[in-house]
C-alpha positions in Angstrom: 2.7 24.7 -32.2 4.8 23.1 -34.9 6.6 19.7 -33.8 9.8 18.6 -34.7 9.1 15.3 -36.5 10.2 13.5 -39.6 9.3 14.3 -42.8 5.4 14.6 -44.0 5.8 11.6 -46.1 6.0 9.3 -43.0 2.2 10.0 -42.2 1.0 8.9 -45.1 -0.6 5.3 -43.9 -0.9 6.4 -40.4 -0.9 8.2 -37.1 3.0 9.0 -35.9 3.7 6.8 -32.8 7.1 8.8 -32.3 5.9 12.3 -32.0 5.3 14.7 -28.8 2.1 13.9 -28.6 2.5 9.8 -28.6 5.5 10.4 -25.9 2.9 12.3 -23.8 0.1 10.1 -24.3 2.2 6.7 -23.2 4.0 8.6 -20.3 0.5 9.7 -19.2 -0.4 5.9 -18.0 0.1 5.1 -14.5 -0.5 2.2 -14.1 2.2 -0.1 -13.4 1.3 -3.5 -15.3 0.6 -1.3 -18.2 4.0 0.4 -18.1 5.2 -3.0 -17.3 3.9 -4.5 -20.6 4.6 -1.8 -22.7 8.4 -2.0 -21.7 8.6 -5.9 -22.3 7.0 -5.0 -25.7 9.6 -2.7 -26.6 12.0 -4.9 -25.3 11.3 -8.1 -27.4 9.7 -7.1 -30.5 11.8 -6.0 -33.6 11.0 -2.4 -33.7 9.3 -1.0 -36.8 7.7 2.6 -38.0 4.0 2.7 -37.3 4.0 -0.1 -34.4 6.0 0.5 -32.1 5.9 2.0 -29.4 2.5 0.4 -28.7 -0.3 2.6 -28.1 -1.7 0.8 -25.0 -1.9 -2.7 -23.9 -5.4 -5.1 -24.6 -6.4 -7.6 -22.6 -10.4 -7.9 -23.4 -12.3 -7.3 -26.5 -16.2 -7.7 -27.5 -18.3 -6.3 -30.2 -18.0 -3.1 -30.9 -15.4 -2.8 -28.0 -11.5 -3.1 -27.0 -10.3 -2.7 -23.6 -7.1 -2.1 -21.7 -6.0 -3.8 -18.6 -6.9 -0.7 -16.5 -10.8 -2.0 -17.7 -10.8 1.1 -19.6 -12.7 0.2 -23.0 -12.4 2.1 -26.3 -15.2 1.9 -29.3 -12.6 0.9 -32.1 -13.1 2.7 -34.8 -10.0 1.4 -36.4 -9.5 -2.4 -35.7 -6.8 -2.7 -38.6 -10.1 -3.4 -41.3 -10.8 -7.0 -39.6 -13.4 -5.6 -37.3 -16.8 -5.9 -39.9 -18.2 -7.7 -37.2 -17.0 -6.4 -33.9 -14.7 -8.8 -31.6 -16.0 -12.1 -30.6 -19.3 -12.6 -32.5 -20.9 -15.6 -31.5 -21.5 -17.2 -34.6 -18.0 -16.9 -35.9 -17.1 -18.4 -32.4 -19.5 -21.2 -32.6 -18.3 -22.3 -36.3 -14.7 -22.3 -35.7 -14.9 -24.3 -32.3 -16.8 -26.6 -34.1 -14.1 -26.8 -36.7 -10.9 -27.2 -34.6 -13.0 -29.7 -32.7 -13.7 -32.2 -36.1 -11.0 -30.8 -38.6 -8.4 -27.8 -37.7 -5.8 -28.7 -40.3 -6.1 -29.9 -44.0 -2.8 -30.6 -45.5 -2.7 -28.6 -49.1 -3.0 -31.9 -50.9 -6.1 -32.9 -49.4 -9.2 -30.5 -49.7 -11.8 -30.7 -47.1 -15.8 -29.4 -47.3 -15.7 -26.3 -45.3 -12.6 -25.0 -47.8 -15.1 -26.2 -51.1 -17.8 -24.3 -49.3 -16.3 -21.2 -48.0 -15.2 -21.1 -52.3 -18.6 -21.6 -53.2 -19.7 -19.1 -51.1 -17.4 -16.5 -51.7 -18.1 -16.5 -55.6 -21.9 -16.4 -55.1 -21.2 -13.3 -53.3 -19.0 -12.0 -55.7 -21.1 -12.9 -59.1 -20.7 -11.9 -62.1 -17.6 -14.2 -63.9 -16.1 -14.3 -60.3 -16.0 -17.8 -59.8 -12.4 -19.5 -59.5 -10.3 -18.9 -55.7 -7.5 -19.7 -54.4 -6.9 -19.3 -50.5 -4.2 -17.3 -48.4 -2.7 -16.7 -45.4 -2.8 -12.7 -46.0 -3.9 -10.3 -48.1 -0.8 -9.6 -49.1 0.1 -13.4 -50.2 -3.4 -12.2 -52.0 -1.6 -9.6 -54.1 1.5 -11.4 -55.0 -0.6 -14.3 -56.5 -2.7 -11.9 -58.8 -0.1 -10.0 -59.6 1.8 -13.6 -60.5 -1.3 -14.7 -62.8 -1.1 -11.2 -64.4 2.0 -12.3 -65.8 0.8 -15.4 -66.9 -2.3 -14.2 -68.3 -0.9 -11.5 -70.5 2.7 -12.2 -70.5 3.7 -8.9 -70.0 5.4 -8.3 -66.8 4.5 -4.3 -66.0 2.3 -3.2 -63.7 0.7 0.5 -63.2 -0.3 1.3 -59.9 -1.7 4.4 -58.4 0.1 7.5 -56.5 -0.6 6.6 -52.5 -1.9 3.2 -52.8 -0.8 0.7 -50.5 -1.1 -3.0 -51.3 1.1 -4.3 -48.3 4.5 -4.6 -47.0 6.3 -7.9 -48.6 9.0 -6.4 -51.3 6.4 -7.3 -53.9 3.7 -5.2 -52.6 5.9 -2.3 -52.0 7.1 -2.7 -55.8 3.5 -1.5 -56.8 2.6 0.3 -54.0 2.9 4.4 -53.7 4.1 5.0 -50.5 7.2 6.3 -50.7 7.8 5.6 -46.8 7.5 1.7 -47.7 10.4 1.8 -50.3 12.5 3.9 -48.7 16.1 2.4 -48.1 14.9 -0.7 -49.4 17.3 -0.7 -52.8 16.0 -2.6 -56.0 12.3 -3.9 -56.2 10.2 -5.1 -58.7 11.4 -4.0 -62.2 8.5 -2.5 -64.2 6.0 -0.8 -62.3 4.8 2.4 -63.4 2.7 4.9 -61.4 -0.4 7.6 -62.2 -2.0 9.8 -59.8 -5.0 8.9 -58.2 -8.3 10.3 -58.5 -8.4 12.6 -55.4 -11.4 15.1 -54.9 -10.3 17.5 -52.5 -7.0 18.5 -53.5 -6.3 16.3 -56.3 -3.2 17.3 -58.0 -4.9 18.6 -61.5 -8.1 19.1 -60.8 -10.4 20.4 -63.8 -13.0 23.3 -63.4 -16.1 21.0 -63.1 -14.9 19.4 -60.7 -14.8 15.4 -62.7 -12.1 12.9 -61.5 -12.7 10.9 -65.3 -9.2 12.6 -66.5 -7.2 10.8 -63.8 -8.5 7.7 -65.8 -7.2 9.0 -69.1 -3.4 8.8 -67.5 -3.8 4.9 -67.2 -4.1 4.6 -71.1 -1.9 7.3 -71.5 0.8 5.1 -69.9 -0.1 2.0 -71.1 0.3 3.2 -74.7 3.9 4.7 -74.3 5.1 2.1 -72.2 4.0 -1.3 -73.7 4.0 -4.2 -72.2 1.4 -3.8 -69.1 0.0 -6.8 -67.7 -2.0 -5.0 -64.8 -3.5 -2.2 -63.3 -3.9 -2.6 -59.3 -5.7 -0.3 -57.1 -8.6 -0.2 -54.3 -12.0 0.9 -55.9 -12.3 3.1 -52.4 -8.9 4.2 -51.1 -8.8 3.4 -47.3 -6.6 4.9 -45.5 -8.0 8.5 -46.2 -11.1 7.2 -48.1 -11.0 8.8 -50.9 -14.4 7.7 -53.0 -13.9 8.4 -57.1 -17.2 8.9 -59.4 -18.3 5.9 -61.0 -17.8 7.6 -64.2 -14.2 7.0 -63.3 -14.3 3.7 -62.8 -16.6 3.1 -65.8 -13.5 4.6 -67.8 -10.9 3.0 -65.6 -12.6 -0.7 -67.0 -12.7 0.6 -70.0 -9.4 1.4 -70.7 -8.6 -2.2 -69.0 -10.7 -3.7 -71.8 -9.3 -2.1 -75.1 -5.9 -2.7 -74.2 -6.3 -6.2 -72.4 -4.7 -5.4 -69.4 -5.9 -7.2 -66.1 -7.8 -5.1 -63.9 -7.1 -6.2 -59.8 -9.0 -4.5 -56.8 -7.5 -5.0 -53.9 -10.2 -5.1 -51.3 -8.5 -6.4 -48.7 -9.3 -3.4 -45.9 -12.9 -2.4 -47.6 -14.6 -5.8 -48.8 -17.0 -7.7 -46.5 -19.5 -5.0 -46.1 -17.7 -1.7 -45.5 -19.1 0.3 -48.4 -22.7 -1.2 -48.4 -22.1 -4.1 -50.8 -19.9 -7.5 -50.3 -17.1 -5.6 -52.2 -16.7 -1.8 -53.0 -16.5 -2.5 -56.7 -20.3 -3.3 -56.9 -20.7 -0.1 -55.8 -19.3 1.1 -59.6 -21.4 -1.5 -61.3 -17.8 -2.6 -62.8 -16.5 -6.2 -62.5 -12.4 -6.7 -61.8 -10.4 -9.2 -63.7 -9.0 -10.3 -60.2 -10.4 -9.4 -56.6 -8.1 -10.1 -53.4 -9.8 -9.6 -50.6 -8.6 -10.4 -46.7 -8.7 -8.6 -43.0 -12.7 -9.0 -42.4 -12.9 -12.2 -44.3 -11.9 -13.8 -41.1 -14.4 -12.2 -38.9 -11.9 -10.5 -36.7 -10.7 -14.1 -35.4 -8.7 -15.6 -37.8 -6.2 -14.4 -40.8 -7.1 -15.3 -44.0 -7.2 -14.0 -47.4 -8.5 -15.1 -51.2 -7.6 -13.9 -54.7 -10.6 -14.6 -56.9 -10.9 -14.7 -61.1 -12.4 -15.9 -63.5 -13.4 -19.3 -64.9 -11.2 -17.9 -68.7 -8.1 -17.1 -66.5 -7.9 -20.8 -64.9 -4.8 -21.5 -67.1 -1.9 -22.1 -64.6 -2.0 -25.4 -63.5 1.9 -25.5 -64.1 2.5 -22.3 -62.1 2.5 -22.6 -57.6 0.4 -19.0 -57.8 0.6 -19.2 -54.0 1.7 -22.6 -52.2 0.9 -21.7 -49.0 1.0 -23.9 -46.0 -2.4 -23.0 -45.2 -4.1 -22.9 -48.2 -7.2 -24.7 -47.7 -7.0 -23.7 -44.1 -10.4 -25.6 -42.4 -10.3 -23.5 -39.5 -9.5 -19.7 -41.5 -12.2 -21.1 -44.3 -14.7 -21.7 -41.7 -14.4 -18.4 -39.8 -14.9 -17.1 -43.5 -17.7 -18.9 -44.2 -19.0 -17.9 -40.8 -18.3 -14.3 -41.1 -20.5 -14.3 -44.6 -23.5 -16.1 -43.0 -23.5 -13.3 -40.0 -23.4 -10.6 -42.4 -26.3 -12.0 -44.2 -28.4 -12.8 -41.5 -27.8 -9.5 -39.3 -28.7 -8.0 -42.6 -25.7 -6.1 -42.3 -25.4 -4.4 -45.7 -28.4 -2.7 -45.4 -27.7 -1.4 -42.9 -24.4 -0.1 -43.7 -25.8 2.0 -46.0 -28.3 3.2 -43.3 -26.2 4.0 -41.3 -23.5 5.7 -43.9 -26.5 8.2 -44.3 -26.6 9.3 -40.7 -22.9 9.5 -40.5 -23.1 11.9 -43.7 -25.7 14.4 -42.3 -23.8 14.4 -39.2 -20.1 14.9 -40.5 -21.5 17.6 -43.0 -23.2 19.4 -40.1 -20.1 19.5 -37.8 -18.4 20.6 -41.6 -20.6 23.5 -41.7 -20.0 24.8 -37.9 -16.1 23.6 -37.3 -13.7 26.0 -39.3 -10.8 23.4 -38.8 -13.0 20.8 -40.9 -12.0 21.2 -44.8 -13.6 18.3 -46.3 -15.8 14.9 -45.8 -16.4 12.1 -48.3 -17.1 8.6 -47.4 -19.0 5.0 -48.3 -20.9 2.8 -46.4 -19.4 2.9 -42.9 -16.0 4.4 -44.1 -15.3 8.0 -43.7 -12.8 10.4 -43.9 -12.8 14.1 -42.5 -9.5 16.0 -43.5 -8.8 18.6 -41.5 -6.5 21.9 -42.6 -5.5 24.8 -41.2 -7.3 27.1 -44.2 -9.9 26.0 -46.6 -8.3 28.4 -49.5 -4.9 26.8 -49.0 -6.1 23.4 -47.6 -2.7 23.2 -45.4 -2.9 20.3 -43.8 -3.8 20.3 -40.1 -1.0 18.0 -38.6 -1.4 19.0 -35.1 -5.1 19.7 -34.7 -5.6 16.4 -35.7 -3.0 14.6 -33.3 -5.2 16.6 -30.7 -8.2 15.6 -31.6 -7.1 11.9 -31.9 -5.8 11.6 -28.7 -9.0 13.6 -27.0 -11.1 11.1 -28.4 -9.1 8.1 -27.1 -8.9 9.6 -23.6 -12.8 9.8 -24.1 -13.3 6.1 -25.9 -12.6 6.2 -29.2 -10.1 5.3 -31.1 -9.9 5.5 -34.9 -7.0 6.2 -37.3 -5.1 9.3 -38.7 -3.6 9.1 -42.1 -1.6 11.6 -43.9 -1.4 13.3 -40.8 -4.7 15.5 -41.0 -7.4 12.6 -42.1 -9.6 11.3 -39.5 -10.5 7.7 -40.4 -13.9 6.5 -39.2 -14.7 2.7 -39.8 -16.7 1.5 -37.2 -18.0 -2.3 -37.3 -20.8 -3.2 -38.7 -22.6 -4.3 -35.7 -22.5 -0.7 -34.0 -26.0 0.0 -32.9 -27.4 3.9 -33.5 -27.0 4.6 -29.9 -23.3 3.8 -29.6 -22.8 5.5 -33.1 -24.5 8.4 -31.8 -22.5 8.4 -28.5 -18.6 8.2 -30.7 -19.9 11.0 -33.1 -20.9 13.4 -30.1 -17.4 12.4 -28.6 -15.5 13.3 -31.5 -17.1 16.5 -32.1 -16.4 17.4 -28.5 -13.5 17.1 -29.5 -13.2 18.9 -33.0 -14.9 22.0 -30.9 -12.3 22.3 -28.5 -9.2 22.2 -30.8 -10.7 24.8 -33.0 -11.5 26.6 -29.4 -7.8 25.7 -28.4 -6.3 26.7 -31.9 -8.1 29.9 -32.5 -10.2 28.8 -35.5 -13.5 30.7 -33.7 
């Protein structure tokens, strides 16, 4: 059942919305308005690899929920990473109305008390020597500027970045990120960037007999002492898209490393802070502290964009440089849905229960592992998991149509999540979900996993 589609590569941050499969699903809508939609879509939006053509269409969404304009409703178990805290919580709601209605724009020489406070805030959460910010639009404006004060900090200019990562899609971004797919046709980018791989469990590409990820740390100093001249080493403490989780001896190293040759250390946490792993941001789950922390998507509750680079107080040394500029910079409307989105987490006691609820997904994913041939690995944090499917656990080929299967199954049933590198299912469901409903998506999907394998031959 092999498809004729583009290269592997092009799966790496996604689901294909070009193959058989994604023809088959959008053809299989009847109804006219959503057809209707779909085809003014096409028709006046600048078409671009993993967005068009559109999935569905939305008219509706609420907590844990997004629905169509048939009324059909999915669980989103996707929601881009801004969805922490559903679709329209009621707090975030209340805050921001209440914004617009006294302040909704601060021009970016004036500050204003919800920015101050949404700063204040955000470095109590963060601890540590986290405790300078500086506001933006996106998380990507969020890399640029740390990866600007890098510079500035150390002087050097190079940056080493992992194998896979993705850190977004400005020309900056795709400079240090490792998706080949970003770059590709794109001609010369930022001079001086340097890639290792990352530490991957499952089919990492040199694994060591015990198993240990620490030597994939080891490459980091390996590069910075032939190279010379690195400023900063970016990467997600958790990576994302197909969640993969190092050891905390890793990271441990990884700091380490940062430390003796003082290169800047920057987590991008932009799709993975706010909760998802059980703490405000997955680096506290490594007991390590970054140099720099950019963090965006769920900072704005689902509502509105915003992102922050945070530092420390010993790294406040710019005031010559425009780090970020940005229009929006003390945004009293983005800053307040922030500040909101913070308060809600803390009050539904939301981190707690992340990690509660990480648990159940665990024994759950490991049980379908242990019954569902077609299932080669699961690893996860918090409410972030990944379950790789492959056609062959000695050869761990990667199972690119099984997975398109079970995808579109599941959204046919209510769910919809994400599939990166073509074979990783990607579960992040909000925060909010109640047991029930998590109960209900898990049961969907491995109605689903049984009948590929049924529908495959795997039994």
């Amino acid at each position: 059942m092999t498809q004729n589609i583009k290269p592997t590569h092009f799966r790496s941050e996604g689901d294909v919305n070009t193959t058989p499969a994604r023809q088959a699903w959008n053809a299989s809508m009847d109804d006219e308005r959503t057809q209707a939609l779909l085809k003014r879509d096409s028709e006046v939006f600048l078409h671009q690899a993993m967005s068009t053509p559109c999935l569905d269409t939305l008219e509706a969404a609420e907590g844990i929920y997004i629905q169509d304009a048939t009324g059909k409703k999915y669980m989103d178990f996707h929601g881009n990473n801004v969805h922490q805290l559903g679709y329209g919580h009621p707090h975030v709601i209340k805050r921001v109305q209440e914004q617009i209605a006294k302040l909704p724009f601060s021009p970016r020489r004036f500050t204003n008390e919800t920015a101050v406070g949404c700063a204040e805030k955000l470095t109590q959460i963060c601890g540590g020597e986290l405790n300078r910010v500086l506001f933006a639009p996106g998380g990507t404006s969020a890399v640029g500027m740390a990866l600007k004060l890098a510079r500035h900090i150390t002087g050097n200019y190079k940056v080493v970045s992992l194998w896979d990562s993705f850190h977004g899609a400005s020309l900056d971004a795709i400079s240090v990120g490792g998706e080949a797919c970003f770059r590709q046709g794109m001609g010369p980018l930022m001079a001086g960037v340097e890639r290792i791989p990352p530490a991957v469990s499952y089919r990492g590409a040199f694994p060591v007999a015990d198993g240990s990820d620490v030597h994939y740390a080891d490459y980091l100093e390996y590069v910075i002492e032939k190279e010379g001249g690195v400023g900063a080493f970016i990467a997600e403490a958790v990576r994302n898209t197909d969640v993969q989780v190092p050891s905390k001896a890793y990271w441990k190293r990884i700091r380490e490393i940062c430390d003796k040759h003082n290169v800047m250390l920057i987590i991008d946490d932009i799709p993975n802070g706010m909760g998802r792993s059980g703490e405000w941001f997955t680096y506290q789950a490594y007991d390590i502290e970054p140099d720099m922390l950019c963090i965006g998507k769920g900072l704005g509750g689902g509502l509105v964009p915003i992102a922050a680079m945070v530092t420390k107080d010993k790294y406040n040394t710019a005031e010559q440089i425009s780090m970020g500029h940005y229009t929006h910079e003390k945004s009293p409307i983005g800053c307040a849905a922030a500040l909101a989105t913070m308060e809600a987490i803390e009050q539904d006691g939301l981190l707690d229960k992340a990690k509660a609820d990480s648990q159940f997904m665990r024994e759950k994913l490991l049980e379908m592992k242990a019954t569902y041939p077609v299932i080669g690995d699961v690893r996860g944090i918090g409410m972030l998991w990944g379950i790789e499917l492959v056609t062959d656990h000695e050869s761990k080929s990667r199972a690119y149509d099984e997975a398109e299967a079970v995808l579109y199954q599941c959204l046919n049933n209510g769910v919809s999540f994400k599939v990166s590198q073509g074979n990783v299912i990607q579960l992040s469901p909000p925060l909010i979900i109640t047991r029930e409903q998590l109960t209900e998506a898990l049961a969907i999907f491995e109605e689903a996993i049984a009948k590929v394998c049924k529908d495959f031959n795997y039994f």
